[in-house]
Backbone as JSON Lines, residues from 0, in Angstrom:
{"i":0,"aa":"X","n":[48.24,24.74,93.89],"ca":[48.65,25.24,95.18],"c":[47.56,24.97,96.2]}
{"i":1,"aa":"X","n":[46.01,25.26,95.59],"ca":[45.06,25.27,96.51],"c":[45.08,23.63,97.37]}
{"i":2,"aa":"X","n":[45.46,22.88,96.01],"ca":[45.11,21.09,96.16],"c":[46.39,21.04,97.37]}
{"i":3,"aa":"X","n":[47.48,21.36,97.4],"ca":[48.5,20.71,98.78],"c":[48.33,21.32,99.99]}
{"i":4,"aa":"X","n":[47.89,22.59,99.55],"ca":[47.51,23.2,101.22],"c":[45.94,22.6,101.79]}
{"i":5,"aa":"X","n":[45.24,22.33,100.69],"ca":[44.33,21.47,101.47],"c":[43.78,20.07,101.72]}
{"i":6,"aa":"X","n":[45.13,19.77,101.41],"ca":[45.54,18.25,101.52],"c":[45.92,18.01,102.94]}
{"i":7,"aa":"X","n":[46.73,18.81,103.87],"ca":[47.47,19.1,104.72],"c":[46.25,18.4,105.65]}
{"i":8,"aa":"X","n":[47.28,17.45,106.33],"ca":[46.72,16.65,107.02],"c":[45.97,17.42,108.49]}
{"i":9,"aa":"X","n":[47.17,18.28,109.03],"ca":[46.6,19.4,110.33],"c":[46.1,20.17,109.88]}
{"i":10,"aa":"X","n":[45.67,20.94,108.41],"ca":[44.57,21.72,108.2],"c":[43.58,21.0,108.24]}
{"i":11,"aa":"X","n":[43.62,19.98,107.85],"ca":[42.33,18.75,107.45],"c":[41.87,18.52,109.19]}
{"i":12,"aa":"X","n":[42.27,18.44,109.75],"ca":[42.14,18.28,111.52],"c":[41.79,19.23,112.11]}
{"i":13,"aa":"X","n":[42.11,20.37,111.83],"ca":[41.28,21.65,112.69],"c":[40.31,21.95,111.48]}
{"i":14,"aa":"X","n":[40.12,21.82,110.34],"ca":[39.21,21.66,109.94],"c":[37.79,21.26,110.11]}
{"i":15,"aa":"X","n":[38.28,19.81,111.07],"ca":[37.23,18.72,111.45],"c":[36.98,18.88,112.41]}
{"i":16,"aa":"X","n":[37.75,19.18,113.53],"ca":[37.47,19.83,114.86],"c":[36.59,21.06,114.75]}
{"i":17,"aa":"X","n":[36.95,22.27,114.08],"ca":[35.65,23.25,113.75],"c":[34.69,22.6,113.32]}
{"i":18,"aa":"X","n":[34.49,22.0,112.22],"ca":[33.01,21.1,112.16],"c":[32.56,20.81,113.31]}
{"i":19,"aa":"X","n":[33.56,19.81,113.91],"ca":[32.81,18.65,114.85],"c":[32.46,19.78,116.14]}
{"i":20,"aa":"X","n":[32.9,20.65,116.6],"ca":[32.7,21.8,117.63],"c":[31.43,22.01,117.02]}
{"i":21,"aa":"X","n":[31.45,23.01,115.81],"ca":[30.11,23.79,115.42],"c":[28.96,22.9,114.92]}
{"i":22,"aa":"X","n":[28.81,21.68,115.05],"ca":[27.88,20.66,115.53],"c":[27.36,21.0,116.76]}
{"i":23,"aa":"X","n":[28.37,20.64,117.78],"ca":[28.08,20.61,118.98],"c":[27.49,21.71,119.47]}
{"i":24,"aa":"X","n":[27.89,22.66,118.86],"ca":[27.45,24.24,119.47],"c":[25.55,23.88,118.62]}
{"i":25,"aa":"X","n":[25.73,23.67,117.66],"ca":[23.88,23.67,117.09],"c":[23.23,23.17,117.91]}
{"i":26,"aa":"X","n":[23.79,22.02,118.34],"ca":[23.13,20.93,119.23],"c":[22.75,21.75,120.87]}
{"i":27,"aa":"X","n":[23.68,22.47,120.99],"ca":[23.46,22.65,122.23],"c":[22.68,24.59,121.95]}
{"i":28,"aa":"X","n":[22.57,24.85,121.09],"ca":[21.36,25.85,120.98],"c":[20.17,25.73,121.1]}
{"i":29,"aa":"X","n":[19.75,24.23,119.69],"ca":[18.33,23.41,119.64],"c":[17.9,23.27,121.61]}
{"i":30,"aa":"X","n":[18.93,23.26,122.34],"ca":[18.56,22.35,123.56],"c":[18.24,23.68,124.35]}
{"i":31,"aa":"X","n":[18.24,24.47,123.48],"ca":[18.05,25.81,124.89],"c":[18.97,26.68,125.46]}
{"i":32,"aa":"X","n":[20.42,26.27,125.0],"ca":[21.9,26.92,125.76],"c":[21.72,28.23,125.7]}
{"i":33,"aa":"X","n":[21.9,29.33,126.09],"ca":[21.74,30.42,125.85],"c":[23.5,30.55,125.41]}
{"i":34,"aa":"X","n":[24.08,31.94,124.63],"ca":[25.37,31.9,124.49],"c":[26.14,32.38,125.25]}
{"i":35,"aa":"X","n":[25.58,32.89,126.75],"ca":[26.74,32.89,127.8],"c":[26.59,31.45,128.63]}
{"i":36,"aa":"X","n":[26.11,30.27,128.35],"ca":[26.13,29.32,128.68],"c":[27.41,28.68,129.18]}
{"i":37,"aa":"X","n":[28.16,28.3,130.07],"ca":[29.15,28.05,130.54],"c":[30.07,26.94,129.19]}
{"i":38,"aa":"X","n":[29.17,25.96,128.78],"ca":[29.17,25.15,127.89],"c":[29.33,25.66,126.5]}
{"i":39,"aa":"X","n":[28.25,26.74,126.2],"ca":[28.28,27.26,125.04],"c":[29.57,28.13,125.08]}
{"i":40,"aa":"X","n":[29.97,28.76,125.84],"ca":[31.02,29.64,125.55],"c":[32.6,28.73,125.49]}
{"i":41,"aa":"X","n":[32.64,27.26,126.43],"ca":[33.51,26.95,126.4],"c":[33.1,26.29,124.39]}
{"i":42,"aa":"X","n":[32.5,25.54,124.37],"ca":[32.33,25.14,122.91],"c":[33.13,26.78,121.6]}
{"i":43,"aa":"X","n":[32.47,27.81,121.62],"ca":[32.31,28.82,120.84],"c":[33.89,29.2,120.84]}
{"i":44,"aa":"X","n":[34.38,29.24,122.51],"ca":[36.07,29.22,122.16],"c":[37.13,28.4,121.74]}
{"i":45,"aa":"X","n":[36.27,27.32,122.1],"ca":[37.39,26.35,120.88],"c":[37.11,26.34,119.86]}
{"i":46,"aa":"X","n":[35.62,26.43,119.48],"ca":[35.78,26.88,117.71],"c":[36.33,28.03,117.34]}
{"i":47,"aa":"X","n":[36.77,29.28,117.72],"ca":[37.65,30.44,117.75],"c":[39.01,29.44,117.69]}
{"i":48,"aa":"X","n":[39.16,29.27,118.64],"ca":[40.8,28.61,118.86],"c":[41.31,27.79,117.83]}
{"i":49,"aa":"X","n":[40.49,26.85,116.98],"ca":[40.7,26.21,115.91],"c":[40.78,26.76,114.75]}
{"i":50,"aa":"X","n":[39.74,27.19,114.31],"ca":[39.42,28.77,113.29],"c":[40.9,29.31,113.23]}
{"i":51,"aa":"X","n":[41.55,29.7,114.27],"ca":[43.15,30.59,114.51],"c":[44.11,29.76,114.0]}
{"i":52,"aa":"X","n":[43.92,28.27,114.76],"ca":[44.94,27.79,114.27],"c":[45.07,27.63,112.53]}
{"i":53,"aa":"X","n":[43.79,27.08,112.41],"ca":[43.47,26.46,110.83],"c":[44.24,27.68,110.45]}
{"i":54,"aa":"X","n":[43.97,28.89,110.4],"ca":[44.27,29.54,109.69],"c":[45.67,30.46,109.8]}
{"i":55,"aa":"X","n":[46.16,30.29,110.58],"ca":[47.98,30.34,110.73],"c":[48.52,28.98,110.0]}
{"i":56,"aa":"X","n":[47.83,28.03,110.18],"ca":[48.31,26.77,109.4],"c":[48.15,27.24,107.75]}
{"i":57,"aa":"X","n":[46.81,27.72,107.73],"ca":[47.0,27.88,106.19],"c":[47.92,28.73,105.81]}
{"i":58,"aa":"X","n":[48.11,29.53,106.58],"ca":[49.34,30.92,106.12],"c":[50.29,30.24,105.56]}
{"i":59,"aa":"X","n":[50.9,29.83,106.6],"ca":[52.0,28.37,106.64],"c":[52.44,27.76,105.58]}
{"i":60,"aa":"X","n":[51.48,27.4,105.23],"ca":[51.57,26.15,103.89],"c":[51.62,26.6,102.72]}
{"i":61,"aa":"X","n":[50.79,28.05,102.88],"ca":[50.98,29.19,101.46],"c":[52.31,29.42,101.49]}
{"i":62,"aa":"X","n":[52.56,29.8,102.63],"ca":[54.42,30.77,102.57],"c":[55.25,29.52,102.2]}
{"i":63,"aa":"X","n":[55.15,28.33,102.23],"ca":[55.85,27.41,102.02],"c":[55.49,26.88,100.55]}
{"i":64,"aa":"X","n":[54.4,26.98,99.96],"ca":[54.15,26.41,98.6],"c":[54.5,27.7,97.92]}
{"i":65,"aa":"X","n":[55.03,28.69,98.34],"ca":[55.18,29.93,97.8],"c":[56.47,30.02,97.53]}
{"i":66,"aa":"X","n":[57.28,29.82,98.53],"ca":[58.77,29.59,98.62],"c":[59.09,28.87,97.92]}
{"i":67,"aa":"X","n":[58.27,27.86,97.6],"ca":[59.06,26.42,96.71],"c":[58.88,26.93,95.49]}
{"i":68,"aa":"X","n":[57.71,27.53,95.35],"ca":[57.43,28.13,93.8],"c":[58.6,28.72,93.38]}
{"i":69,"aa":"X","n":[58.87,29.8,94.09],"ca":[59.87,30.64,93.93],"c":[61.51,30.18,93.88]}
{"i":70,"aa":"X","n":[61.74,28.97,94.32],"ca":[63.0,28.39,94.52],"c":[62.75,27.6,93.4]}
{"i":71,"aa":"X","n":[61.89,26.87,92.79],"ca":[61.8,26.14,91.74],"c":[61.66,26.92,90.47]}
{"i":72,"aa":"X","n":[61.12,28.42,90.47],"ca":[61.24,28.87,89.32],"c":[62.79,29.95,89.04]}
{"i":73,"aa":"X","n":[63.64,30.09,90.51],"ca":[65.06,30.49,90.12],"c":[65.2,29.27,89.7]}
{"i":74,"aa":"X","n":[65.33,28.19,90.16],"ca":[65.99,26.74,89.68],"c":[66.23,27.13,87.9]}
{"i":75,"aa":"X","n":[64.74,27.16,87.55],"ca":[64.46,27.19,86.01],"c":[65.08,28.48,85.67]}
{"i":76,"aa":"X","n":[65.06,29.62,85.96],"ca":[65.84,30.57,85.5],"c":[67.01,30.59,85.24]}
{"i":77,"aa":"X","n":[67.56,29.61,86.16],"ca":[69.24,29.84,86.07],"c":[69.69,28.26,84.91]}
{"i":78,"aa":"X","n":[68.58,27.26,85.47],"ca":[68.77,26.48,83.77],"c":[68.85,26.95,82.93]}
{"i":79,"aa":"X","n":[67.95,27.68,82.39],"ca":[67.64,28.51,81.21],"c":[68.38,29.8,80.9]}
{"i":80,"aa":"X","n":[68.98,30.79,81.72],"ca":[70.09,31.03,81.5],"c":[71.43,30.36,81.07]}
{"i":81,"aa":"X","n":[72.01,29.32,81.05],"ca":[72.72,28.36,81.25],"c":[72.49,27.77,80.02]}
{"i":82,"aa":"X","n":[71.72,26.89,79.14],"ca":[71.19,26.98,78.16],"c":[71.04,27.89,77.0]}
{"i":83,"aa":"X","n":[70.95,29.31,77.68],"ca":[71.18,30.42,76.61],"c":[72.78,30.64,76.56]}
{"i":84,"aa":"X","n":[73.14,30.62,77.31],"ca":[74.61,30.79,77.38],"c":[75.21,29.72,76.39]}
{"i":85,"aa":"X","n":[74.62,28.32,76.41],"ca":[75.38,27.65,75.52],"c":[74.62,27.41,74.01]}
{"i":86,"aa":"X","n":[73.35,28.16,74.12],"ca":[73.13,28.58,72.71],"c":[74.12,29.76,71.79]}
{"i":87,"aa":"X","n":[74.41,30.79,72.55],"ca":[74.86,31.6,72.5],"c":[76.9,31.11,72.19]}
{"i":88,"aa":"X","n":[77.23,30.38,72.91],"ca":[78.24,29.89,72.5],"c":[78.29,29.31,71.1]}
{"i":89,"aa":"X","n":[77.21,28.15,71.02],"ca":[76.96,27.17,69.25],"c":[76.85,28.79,68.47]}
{"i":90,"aa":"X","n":[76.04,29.77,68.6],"ca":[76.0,30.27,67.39],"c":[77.13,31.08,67.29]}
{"i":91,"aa":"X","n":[77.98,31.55,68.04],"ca":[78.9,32.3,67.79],"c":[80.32,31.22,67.34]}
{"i":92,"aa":"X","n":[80.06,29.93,67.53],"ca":[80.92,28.87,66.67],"c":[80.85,28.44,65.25]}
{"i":93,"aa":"X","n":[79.2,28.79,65.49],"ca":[78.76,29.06,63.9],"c":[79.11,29.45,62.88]}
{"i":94,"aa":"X","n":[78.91,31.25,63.62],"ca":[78.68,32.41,62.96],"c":[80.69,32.21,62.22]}
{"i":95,"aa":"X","n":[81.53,31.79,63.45],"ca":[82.8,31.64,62.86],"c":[83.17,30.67,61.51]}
{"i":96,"aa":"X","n":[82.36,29.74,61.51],"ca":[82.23,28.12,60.69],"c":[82.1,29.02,59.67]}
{"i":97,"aa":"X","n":[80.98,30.23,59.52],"ca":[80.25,30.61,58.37],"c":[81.55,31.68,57.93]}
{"i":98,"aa":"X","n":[81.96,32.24,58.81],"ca":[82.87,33.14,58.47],"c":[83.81,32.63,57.29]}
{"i":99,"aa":"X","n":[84.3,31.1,57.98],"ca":[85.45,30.55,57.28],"c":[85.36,29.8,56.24]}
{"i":100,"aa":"X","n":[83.64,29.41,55.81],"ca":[83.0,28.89,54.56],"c":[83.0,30.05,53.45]}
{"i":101,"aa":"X","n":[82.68,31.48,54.3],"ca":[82.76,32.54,52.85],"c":[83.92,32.92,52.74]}
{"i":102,"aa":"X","n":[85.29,32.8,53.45],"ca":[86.23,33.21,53.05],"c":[86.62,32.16,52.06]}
{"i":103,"aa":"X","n":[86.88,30.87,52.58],"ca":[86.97,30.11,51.88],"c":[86.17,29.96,49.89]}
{"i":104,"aa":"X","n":[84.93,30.28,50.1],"ca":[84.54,30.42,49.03],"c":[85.11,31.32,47.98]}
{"i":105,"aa":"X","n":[85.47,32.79,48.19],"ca":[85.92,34.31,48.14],"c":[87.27,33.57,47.38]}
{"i":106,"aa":"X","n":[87.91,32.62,48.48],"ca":[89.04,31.84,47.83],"c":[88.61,31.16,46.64]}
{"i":107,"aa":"X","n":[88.73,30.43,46.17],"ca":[87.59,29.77,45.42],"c":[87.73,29.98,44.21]}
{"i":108,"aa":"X","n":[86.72,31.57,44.21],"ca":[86.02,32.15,43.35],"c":[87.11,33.01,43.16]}
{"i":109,"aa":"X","n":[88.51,33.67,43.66],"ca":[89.53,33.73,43.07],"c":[90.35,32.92,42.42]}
{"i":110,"aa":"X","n":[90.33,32.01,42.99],"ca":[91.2,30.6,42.18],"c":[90.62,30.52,40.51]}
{"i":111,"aa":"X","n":[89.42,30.15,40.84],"ca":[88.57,29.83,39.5],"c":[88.8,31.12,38.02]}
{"i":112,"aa":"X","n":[88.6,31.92,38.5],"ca":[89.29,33.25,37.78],"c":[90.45,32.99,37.6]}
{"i":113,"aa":"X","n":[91.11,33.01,38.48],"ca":[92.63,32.69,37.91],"c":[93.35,31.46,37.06]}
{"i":114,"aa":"X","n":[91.95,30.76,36.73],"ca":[92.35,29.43,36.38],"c":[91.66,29.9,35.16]}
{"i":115,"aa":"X","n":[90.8,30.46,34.71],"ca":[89.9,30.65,33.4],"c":[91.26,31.79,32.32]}
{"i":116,"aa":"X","n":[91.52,32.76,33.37],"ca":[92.43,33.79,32.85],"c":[93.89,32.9,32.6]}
{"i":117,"aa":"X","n":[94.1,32.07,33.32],"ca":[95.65,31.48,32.83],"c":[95.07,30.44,31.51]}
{"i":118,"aa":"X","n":[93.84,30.15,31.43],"ca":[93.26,28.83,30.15],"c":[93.04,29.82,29.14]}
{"i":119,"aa":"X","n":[92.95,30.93,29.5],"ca":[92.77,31.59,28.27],"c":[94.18,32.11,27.86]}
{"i":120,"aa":"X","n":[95.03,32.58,28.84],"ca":[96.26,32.66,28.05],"c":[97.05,31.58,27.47]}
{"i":121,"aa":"X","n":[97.21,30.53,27.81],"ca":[97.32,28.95,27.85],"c":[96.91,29.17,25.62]}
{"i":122,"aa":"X","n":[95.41,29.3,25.74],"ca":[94.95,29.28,24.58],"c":[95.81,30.18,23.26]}
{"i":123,"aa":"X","n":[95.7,31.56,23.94],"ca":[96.7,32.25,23.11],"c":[97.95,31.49,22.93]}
{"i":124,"aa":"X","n":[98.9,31.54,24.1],"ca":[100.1,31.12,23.24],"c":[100.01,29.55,22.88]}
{"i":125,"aa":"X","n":[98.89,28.71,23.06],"ca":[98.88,27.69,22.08],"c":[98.6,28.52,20.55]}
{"i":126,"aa":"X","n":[97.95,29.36,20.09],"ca":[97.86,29.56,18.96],"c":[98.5,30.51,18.68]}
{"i":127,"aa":"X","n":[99.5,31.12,19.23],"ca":[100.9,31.58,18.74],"c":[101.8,30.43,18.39]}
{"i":128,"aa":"X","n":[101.73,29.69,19.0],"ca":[102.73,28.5,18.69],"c":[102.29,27.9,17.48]}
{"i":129,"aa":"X","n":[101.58,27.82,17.34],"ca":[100.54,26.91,16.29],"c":[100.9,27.81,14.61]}
């Protein structure tokens, strides 16, 4: 966040303008200006005036890298809701698949009984017959 807001080309510019001002203001102290100096004060208020802006600009760029944050992480929320939803669908298609594998089995495993119990009667009246 820090890296795009201070990438910002007009923060980067009143940035440089406060520099390049508060140069000028040193320069013109070394020389003697006193700070009600007509010069010095016009210098001292544009470094104020820049200082203001820079820093409504930075507001700016926060509330805006802030917003995006926030619009990009509903984005992801509502993917990911959406995603659960169709996880939530597979396993409850599943959970049915599984339903119809143990009934099926249950079947099965009645059949098989009923097939051992008819081989065993099968057996008897073969050896009644016999």
């Amino acid at each position: 966040m820090r890296l795009v807001i201070e990438s910002d080309p007009v923060l980067r510019y009143y940035q440089q303008q406060v520099d390049q001002l508060a140069i000028q203001a040193e320069v013109s102290r070394r020389n003697l200006m006193g700070e009600e100096h007509p010069r010095m004060r016009l210098l001292l208020d544009q470094i104020d005036g820049y200082k203001q802006k820079e820093m409504q600009k930075r507001e700016e760029l926060i509330e805006d890298v802030r917003s995006r944050q926030i619009e990009s992480l509903e984005q992801e929320k509502a993917r990911i809701l959406n995603v659960q939803g169709e996880v939530q669908e597979q396993l409850a298609s599943k959970e049915n698949e599984q339903r119809d594998v143990d009934s099926a089995i249950q079947l099965l495993k009645s059949l098989m009984q009923d097939e051992e119990r008819i081989g065993r009667q099968l057996e008897q009246v073969a050896m009644r017959v016999r």
